[in-house]
Backbone bond lengths (Angstrom), bond angles and torsions (degrees), N, CA, C in turn:
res aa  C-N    CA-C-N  psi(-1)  N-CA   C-N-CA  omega(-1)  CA-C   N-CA-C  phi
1 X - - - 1.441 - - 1.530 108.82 -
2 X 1.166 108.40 121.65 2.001 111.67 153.76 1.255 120.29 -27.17
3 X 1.636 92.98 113.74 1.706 85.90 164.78 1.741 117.80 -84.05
4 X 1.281 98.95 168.08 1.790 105.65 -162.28 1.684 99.41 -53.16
5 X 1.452 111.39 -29.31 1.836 96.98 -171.78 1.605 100.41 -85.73
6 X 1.023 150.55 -20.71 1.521 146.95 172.52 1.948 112.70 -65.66
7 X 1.546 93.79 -41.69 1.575 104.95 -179.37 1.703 103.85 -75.69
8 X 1.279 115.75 -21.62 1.966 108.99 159.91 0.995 84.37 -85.17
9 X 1.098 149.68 -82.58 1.789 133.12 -128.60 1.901 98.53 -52.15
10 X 1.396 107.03 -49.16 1.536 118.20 -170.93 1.412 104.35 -40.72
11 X 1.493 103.86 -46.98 1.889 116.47 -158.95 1.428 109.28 -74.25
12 X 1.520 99.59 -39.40 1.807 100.86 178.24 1.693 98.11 -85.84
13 X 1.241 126.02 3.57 1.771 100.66 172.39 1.188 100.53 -94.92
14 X 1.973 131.79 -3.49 1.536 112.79 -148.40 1.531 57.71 -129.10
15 X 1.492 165.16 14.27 1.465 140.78 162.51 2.050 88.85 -86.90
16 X 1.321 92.18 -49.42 2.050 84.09 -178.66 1.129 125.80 -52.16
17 X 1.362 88.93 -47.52 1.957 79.57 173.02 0.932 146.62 -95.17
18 X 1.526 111.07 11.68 1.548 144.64 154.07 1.619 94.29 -40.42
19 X 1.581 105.18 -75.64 1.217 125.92 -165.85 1.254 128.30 -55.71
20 X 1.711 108.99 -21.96 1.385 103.86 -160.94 1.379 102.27 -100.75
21 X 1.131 144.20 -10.65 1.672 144.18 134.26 1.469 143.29 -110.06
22 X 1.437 95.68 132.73 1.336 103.62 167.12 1.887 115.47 -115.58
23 X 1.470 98.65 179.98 1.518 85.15 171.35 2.116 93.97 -117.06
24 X 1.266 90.51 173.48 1.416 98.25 -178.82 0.923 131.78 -94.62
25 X 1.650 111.65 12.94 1.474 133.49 -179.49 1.590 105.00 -84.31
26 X 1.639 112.44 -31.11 1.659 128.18 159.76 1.605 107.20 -62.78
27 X 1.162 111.73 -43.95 1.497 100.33 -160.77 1.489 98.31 -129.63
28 X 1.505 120.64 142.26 1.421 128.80 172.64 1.448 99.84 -101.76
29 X 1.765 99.40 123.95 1.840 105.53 174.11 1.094 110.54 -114.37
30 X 0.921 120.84 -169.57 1.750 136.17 174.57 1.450 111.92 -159.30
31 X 1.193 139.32 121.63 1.569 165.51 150.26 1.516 95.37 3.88
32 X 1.211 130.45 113.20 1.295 151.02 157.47 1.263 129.19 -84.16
33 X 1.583 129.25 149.14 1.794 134.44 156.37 1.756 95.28 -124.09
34 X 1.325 88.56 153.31 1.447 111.27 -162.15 1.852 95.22 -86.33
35 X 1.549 107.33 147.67 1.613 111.77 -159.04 1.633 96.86 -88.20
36 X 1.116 125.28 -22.78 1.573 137.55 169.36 1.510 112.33 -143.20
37 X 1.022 117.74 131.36 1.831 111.87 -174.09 1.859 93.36 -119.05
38 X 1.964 90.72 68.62 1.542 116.05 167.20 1.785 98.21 -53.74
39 X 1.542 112.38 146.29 1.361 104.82 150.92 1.271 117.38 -61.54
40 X 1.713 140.55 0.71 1.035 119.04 175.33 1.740 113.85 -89.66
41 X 1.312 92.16 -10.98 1.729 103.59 -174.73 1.216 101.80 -98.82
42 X 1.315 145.77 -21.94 1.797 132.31 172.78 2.088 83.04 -82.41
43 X 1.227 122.13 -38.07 1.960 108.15 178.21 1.631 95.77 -25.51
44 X 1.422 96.23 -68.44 1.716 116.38 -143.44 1.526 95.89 -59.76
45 X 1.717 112.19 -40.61 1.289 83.23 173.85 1.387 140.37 -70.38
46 X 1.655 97.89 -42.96 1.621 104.20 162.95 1.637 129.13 -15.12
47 X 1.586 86.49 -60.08 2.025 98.98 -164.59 1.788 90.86 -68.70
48 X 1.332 119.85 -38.19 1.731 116.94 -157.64 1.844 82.70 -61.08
49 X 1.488 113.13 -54.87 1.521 109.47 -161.22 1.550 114.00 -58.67
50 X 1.520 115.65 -19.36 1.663 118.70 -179.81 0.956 92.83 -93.86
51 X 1.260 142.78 -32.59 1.829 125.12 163.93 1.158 111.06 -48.83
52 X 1.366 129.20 -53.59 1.429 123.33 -161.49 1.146 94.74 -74.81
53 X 1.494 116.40 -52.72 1.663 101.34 -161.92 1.875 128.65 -88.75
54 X 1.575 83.98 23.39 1.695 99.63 -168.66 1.388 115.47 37.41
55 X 1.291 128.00 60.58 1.403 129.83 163.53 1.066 109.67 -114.44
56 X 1.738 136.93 -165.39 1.224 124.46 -162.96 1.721 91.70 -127.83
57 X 1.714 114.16 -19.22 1.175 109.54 -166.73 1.513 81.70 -151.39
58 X 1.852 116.82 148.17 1.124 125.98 162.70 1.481 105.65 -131.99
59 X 1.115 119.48 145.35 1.485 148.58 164.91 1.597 114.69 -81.81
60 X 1.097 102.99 106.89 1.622 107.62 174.35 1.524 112.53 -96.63
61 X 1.509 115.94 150.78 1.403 112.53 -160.83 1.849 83.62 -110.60
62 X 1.561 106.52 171.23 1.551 108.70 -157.09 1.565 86.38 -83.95
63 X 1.802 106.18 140.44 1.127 128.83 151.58 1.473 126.42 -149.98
64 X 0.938 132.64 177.76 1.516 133.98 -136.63 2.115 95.48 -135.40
65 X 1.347 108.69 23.11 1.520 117.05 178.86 1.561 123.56 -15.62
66 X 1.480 115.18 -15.34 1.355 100.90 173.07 1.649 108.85 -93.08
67 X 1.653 105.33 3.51 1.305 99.46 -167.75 1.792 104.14 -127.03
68 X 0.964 123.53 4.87 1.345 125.02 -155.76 1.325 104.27 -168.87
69 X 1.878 139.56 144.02 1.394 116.53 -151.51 1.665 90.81 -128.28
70 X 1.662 107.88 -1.59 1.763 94.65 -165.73 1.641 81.38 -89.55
71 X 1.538 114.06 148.95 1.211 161.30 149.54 1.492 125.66 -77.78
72 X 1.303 126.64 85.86 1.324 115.80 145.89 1.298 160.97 -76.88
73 X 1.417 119.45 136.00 1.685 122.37 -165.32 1.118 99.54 -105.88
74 X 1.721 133.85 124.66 1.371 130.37 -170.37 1.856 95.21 -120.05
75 X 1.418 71.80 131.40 1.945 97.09 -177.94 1.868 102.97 -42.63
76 X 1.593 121.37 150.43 0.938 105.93 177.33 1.924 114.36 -82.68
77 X 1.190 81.23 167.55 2.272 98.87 -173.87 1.360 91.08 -45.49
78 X 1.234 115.00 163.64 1.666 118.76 173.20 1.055 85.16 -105.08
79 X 2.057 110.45 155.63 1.183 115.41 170.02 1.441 134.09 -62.33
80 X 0.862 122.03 -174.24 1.691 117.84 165.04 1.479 126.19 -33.19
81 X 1.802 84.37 -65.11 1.646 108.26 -175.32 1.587 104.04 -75.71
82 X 1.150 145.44 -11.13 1.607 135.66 169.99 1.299 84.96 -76.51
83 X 1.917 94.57 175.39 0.955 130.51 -172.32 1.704 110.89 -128.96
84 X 1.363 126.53 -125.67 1.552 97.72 170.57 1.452 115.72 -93.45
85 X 1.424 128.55 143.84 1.255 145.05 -147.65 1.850 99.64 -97.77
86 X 1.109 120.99 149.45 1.542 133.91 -175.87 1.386 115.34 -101.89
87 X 1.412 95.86 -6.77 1.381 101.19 -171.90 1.597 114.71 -76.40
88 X 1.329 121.39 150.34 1.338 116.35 -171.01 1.576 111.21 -123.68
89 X 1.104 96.04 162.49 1.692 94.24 170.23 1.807 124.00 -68.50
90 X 1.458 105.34 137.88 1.355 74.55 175.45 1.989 118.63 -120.69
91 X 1.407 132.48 -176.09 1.242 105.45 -151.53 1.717 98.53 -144.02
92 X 1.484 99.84 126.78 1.814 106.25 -175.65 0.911 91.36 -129.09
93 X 1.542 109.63 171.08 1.311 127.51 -145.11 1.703 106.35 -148.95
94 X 1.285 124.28 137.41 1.255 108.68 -168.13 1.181 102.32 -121.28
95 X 1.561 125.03 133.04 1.258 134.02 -142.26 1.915 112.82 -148.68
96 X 0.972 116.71 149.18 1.717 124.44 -178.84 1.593 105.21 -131.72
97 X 1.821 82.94 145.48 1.817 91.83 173.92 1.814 85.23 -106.96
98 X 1.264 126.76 26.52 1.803 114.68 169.63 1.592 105.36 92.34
99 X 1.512 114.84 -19.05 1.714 113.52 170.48 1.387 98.80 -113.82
100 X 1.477 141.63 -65.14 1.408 145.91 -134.28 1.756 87.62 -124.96
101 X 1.396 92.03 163.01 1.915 110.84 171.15 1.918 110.06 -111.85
102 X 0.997 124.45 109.26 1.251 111.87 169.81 1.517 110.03 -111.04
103 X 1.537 112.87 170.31 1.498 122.60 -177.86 1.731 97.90 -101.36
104 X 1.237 114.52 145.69 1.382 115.61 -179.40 2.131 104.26 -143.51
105 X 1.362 97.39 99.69 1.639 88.31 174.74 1.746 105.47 -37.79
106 X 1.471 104.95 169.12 1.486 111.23 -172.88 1.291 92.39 -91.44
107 X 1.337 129.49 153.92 1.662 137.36 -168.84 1.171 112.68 49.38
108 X 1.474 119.36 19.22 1.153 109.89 166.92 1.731 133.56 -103.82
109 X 1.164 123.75 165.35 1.332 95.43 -177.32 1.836 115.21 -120.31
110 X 1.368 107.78 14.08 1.405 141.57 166.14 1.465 128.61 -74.63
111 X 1.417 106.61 109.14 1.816 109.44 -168.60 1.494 99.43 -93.92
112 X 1.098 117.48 164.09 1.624 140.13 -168.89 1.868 103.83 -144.63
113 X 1.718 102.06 85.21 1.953 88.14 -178.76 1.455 107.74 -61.94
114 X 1.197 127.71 137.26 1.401 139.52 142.90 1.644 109.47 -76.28
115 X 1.307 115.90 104.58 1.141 134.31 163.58 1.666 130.93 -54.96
116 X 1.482 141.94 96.03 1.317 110.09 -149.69 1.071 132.41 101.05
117 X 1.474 124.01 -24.50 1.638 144.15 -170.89 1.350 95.79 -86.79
118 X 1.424 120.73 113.77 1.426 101.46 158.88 1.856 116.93 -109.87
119 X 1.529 105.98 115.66 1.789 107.42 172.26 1.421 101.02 -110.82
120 X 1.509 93.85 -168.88 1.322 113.51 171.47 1.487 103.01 -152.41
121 X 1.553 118.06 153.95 1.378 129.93 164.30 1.378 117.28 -44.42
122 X 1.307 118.58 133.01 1.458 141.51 -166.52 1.697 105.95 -71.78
């Protein structure tokens, strides 16, 4: 049997990830810029983008978020021993249903809530 601290840990991992997708067939968005691009609001995005993309650290490529909503994720450095890397950038998009901000890869049809984020429609 679960002990009582595993049965919270369980409840808050299955309340997060309740939360952290929807599809957009539930919700109609439209392309967002962020209303202050606080370091606490590029945080939130950071950690949402290493959730999704199970890494431990992501690299964001330069953008101007209060003005422009695509987001870049830049492939990591090749090591020493490689040579040139295949890896590509990849590209999300920050988006509103008119209350909340979510991240949505591009062609994708998968929302990511950002909790805390406050945008608005572009």
């Amino acid at each position: 049997m679960p002990s009582r601290s595993q049965r919270s840990a369980l409840m808050v991992a299955l309340a997060l990830g309740s939360a952290a997708c929807q599809t957009t067939a539930q919700i109609p968005v439209r392309a967002a810029v962020l209303l202050n691009d606080s370091q606490q609001a590029i945080m939130a995005i950071q950690s949402t983008l290493e959730a999704v993309l199970q890494q431990g650290r992501v690299n964001l490529g330069p953008s101007e978020l209060t003005r422009d909503s695509v987001i870049t994720v830049l492939p990591p450095a090749p090591s020493p021993y490689e040579g040139n890397s295949p890896a590509m950038p990849r590209y999300f998009e920050l988006v509103t249903d008119g209350k909340q901000c979510f991240l949505r890869e591009r062609d994708a049809r998968e929302l990511h809530a950002l909790p805390g984020v406050n945008c608005r429609a572009q």
